[in-house]
C-alpha positions as semicolon CSV with decimal commas, in nm:
position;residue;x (nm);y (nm);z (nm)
1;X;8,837;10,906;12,673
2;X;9,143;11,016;12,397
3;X;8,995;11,272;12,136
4;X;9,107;11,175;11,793
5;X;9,128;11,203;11,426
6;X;9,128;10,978;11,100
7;X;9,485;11,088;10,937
8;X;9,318;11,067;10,592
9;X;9,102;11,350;10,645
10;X;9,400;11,575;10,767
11;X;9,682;11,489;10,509
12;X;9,532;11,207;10,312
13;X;9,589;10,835;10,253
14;X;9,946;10,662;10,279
15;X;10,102;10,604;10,014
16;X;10,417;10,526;9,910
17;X;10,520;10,824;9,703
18;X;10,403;11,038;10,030
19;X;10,771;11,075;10,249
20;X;10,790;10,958;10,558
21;X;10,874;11,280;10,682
22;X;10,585;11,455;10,535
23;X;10,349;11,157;10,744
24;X;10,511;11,297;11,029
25;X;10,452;11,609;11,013
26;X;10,114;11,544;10,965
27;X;10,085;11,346;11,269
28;X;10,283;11,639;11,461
29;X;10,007;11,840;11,277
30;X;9,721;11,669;11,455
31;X;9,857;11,659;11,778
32;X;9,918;12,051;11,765
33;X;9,499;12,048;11,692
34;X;9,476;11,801;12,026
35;X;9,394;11,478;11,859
36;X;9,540;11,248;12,083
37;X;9,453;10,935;11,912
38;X;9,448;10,876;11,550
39;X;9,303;10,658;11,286
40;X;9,565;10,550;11,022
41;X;9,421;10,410;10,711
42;X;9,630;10,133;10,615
43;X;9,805;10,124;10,214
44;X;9,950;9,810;10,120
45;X;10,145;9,908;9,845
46;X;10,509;9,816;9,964
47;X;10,350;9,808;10,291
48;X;10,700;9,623;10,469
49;X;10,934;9,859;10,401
50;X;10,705;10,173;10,490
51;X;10,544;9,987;10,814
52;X;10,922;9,958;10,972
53;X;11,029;10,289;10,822
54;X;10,710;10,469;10,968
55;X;10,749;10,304;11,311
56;X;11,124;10,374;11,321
57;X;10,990;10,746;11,234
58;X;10,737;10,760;11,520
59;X;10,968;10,605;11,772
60;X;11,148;10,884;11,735
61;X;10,922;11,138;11,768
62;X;10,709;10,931;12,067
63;X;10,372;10,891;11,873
64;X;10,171;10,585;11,834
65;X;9,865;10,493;11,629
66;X;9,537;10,424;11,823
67;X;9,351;10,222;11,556
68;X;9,444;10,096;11,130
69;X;9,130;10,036;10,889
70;X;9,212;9,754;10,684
71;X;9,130;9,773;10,291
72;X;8,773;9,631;10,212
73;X;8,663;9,551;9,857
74;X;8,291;9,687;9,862
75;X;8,169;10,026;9,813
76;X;8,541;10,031;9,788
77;X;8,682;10,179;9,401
78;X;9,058;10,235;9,465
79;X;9,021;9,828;9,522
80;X;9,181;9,563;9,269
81;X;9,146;9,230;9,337
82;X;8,961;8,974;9,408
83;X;8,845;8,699;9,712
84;X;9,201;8,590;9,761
85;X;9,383;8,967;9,710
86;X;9,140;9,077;9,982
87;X;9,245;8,796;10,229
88;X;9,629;8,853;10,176
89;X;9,572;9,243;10,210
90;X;9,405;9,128;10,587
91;X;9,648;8,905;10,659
92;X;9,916;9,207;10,570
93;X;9,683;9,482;10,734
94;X;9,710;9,307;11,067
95;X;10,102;9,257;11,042
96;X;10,103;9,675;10,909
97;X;9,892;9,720;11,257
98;X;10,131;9,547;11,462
99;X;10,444;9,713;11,341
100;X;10,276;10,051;11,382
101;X;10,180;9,922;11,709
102;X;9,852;9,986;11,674
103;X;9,558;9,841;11,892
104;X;9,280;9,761;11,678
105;X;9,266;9,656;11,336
106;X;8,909;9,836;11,185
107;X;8,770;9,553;10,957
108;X;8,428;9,555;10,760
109;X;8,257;9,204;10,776
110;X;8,067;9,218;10,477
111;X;8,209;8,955;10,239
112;X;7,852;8,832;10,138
113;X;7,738;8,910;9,847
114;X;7,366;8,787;9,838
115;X;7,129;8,749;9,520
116;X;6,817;8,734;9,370
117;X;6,847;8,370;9,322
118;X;7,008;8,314;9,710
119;X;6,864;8,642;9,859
120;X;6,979;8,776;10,194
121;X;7,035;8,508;10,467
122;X;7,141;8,629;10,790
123;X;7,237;8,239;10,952
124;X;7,396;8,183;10,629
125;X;7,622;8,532;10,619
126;X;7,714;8,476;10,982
127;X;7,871;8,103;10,921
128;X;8,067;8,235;10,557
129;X;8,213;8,549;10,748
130;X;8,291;8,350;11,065
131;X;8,499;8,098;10,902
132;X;8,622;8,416;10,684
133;X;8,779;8,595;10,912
134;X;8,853;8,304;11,154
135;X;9,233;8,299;11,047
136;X;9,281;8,672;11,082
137;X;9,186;8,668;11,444
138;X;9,393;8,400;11,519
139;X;9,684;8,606;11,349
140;X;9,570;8,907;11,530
141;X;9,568;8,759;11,859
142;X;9,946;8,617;11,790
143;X;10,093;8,976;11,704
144;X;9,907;9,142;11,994
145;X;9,615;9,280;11,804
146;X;9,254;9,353;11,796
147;X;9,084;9,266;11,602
148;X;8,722;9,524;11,549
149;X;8,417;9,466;11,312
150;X;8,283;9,798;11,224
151;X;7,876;9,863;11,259
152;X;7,777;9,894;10,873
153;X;7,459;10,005;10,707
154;X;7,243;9,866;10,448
155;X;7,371;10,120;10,163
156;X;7,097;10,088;9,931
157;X;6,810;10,039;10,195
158;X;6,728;10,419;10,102
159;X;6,585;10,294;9,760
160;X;6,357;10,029;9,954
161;X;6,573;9,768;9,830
162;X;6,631;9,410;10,013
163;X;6,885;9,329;10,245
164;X;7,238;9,249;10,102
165;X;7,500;9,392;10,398
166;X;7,568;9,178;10,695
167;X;7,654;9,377;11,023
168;X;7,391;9,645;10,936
169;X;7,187;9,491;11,226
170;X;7,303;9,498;11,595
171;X;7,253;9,159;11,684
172;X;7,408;9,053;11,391
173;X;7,773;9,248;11,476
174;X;7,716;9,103;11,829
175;X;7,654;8,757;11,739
176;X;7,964;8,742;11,496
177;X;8,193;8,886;11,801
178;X;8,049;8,676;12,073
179;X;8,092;8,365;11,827
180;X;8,465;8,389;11,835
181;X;8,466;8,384;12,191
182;X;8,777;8,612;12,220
183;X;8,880;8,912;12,438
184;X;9,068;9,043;12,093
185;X;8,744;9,052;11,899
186;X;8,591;9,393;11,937
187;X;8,336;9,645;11,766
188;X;8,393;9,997;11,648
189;X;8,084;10,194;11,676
190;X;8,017;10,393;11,356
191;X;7,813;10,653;11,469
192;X;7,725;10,753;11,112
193;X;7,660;10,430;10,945
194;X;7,456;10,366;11,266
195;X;7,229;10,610;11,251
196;X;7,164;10,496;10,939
197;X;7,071;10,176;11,024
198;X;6,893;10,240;11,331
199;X;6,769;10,586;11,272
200;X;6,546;10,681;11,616
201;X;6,650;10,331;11,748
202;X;7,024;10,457;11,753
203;X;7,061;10,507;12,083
204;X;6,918;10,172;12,212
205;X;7,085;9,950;11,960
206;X;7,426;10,129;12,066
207;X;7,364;10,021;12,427
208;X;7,320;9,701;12,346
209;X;7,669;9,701;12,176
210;X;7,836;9,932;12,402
211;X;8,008;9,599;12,600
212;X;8,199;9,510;12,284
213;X;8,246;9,883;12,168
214;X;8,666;9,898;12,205
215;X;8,741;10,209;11,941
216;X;8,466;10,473;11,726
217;X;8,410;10,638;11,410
218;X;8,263;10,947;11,496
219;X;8,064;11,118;11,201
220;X;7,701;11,271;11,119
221;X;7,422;11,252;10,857
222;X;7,121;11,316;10,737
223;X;6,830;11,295;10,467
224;X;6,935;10,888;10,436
225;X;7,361;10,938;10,283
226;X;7,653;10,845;10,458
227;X;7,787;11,179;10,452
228;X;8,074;11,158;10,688
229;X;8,062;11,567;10,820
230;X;8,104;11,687;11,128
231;X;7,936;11,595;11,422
232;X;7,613;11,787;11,536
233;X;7,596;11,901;11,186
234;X;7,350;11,580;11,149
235;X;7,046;11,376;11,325
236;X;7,295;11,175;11,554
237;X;7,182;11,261;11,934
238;X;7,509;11,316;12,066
239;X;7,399;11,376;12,419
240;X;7,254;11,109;12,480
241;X;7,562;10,926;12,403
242;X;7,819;11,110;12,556
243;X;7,609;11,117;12,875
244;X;7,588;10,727;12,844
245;X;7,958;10,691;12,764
246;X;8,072;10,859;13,065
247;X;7,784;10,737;13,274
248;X;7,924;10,369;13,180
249;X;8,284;10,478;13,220
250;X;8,373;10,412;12,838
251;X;8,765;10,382;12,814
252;X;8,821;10,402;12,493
253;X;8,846;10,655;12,221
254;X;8,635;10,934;12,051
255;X;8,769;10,927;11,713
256;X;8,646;11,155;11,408
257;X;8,604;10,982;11,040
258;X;8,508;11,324;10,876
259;X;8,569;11,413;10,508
260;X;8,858;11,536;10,384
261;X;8,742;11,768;10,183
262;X;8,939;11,709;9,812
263;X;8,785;12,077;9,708
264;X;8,834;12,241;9,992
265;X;9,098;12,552;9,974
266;X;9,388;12,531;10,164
267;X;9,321;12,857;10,376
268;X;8,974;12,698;10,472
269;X;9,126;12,376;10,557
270;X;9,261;12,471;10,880
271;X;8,957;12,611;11,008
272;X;8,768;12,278;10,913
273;X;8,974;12,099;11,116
274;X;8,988;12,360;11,431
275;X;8,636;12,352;11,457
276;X;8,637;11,960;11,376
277;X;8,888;11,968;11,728
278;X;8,619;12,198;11,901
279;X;8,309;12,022;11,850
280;X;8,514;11,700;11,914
281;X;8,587;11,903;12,285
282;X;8,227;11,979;12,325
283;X;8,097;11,649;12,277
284;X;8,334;11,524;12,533
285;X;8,210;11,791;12,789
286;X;7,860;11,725;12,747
């Protein structure tokens, strides 16, 4: 099991006014903290030139990218565009992922937007994102990459409100990979948004994924907000689930999606992310 890191929360989102250069020394950056695998949040703005520039870069240097997280619209404010931007930014997040040379490809299928006149339909959701996202694992598969639905939560279930969020529900992430029938099709276990969702159920619904569970967001909560901090700074039983993990000889990665912290002073920074790299340690001696 590879300890890792989501880039973002270390030197912030790419961009294409960031140098390549200074992306690489924030990769060298994380790997002198021990993060062996990282999470690269994907930027599609002039996203050809920078995928083969970046890859040229890390060639060079020896370092890969575990996992990408493909742009999503909802929830989602830096997005512009609408039904058909958000399938070409897919279609270009899985050709980004394959340059890099990346694994997985972190996607959120929730592209169902129910209402009060068509409320919440579970069959229904599964059928529009299947034939959604249909294409995109076919391209994945051709370029060499997996694709992995992320476990979501139902963001405004804290207010008592219905249903809108597919994947929010075990069965439901499990019925959408299993449909596709496809070794490339894969889950990444958001341990945040899970418990969540689950709350005391966590740990069972997470065995019931843990077959398709190829890649991780690993992140904490409590009092009902997606608060991305630090593990064990939350409700999330982490022993149970490293125990499990191991127990079940889990091969794949343990990979923080913590904060960044846009406030946080520079001379704290550091320490954030030393303990982040401890605790990250612990859980993977437990």
């Amino acid at each position: 099991m590879k300890k890792g890191i989501n880039t973002d929360a270390v030197f912030g989102y790419d961009n294409p006014e960031k140098p390549i250069d200074d992306v690489i020394k924030g990769i060298e950056y994380c790997k002198s903290l021990g993060f062996e695998s990282l999470d690269f949040s994907l930027s599609m703005r002039d996203w050809k030139n920078r995928s083969q520039a970046l890859r040229e870069a890390m060639d060079q240097k020896g370092y890969t990218i575990h996992q990408t997280h493909a742009p999503f619209r909802r929830n989602n404010g830096g997005f512009k565009g609408d039904l058909e931007v958000y399938k070409k930014c897919l279609e270009n997040s899985i050709e980004y992922t394959a340059i890099l040379g990346a694994k997985y490809c972190v996607v959120h299928a929730e592209e169902y937007y129910p209402t009060i006149e068509d409320p919440f339909d579970a069959k229904k959701a599964h059928d529009i994102l299947y034939d959604l996202y249909a294409p995109f694992v076919e391209l994945a598969k051709a370029r060499g990459v997996g694709i992995a639905f992320e476990s979501l939560f139902e963001d405004r279930a804290i207010y008592g409100e219905p249903r809108t969020r597919y994947s929010s529900k075990v069965e439901e992430i499990i019925s959408l990979i299993e449909s596709y029938n496809d070794e490339c099709v894969s889950c990444c276990w958001d341990f945040g948004h899970s418990q969540l969702s689950y709350g005391d159920g966590h740990f069972e619904a997470f065995k019931q994924a843990f077959k398709y569970i190829s890649c991780t967001h690993v992140h904490d909560n409590w009092a009902g907000m997606d608060l991305h901090t630090l593990p064990t700074f939350g409700n999330v039983d982490w022993p149970s689930f490293m125990r499990y993990m191991r127990e079940n000889s889990y091969k794949g990665n343990l990979s923080l999606e913590i904060g960044r912290g846009k406030n946080m002073p520079k001379e704290i920074k550091h320490e954030y992310l030393v303990l982040a790299s401890k605790i990250c340690d612990y859980l993977m001696s437990i």
